[in-house]
NUZA-633440 format. One line per field, with one value per residue (C-alpha): residue number from 1; residue in one letter; x, y, z. Coordinates in steps of 0.1 Angstrom, whole numbers, plus 2048, in hexadecimal, padded with zeros to 3 digits. Last residue first. Example, Ala and Ser with C-alpha at 12.3 -4.5 7.8 and 13.67 -1.06 7.14 Angstrom:
BEGIN
pos	c(2,1)
code	c(s,a)
px	c(889,87B)
py	c(7F5,7D3)
pz	c(847,84E)
//
This chain:
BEGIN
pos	c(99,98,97,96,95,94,93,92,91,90,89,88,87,86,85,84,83,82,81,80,79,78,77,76,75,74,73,72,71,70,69,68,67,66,65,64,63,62,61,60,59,58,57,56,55,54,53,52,51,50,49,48,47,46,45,44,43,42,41,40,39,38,37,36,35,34,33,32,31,30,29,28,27,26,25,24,23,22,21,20,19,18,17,16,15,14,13,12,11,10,9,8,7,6,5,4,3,2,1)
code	c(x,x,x,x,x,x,x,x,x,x,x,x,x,x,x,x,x,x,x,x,x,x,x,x,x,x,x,x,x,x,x,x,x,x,x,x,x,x,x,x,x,x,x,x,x,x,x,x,x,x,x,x,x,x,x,x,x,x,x,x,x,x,x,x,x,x,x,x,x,x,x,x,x,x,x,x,x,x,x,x,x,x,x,x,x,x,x,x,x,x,x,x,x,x,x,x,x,x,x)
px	c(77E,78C,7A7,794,774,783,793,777,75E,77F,780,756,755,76D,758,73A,74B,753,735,71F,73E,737,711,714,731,715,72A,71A,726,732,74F,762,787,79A,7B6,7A4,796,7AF,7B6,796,788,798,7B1,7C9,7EB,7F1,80A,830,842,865,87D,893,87E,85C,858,839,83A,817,80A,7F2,7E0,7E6,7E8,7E0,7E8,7D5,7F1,7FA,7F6,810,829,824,828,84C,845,85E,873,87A,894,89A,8BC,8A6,8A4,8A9,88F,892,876,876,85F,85A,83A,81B,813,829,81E,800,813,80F,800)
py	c(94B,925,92E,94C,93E,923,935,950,92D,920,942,942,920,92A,947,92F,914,931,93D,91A,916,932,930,90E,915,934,943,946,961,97C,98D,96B,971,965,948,932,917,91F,8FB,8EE,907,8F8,907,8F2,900,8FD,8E4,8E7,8C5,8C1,8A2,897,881,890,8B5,8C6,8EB,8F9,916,932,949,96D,973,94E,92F,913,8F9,8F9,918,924,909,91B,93C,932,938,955,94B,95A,956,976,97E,96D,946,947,931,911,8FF,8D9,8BF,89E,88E,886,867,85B,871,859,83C,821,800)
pz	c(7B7,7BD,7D7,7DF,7E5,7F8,810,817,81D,839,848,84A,858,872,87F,87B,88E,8AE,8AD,8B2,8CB,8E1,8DC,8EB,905,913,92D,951,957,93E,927,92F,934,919,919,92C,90C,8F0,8EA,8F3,8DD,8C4,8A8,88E,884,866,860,85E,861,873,86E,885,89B,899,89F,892,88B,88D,877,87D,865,868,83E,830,82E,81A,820,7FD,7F6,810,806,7E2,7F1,805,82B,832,853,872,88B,894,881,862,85C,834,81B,808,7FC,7F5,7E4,7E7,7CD,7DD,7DC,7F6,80E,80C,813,7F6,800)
//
């Protein structure tokens, strides 16, 4: 059975580490991965080898990091906002990958 990175043929970018340690993400690695302007990415370490993937938001992830704006909060309006907010980002995506 062929692995699925496999399929896809190996390709590599090269880029310079600034005096800050920053980096340009290469456009074409940037399409790929469906990045845009202020999105997040996620460096994964396995072994020796290091992955960049966007980076992928919960609210389980962000849960405690803001101070509610009222008590009780309302986790089902919360969330219902929260999937349409990212539903929106992911629709904007698409429409201008495919115009």
């Amino acid at each position: 059975m062929m692995n699925h990175n496999e399929s896809i043929p190996r390709q590599q970018f090269v880029t310079t580490v600034t005096q800050r340690g920053q980096v340009t993400i290469p456009a074409k690695v940037r399409r790929r991965l469906g990045l845009g302007p202020r999105d997040k990415v996620a460096f994964e370490i396995e072994g020796d080898q290091v992955r960049l993937v966007p980076a992928i938001f919960t609210l389980e992830a962000a849960y405690g990091s803001v101070q509610p704006r009222s008590q009780p909060e309302d986790f089902k309006a919360i969330s219902r906002a929260a999937k349409e907010a990212r539903a929106a980002r992911v629709l904007e995506k698409l429409q201008q990958a495919f115009g």
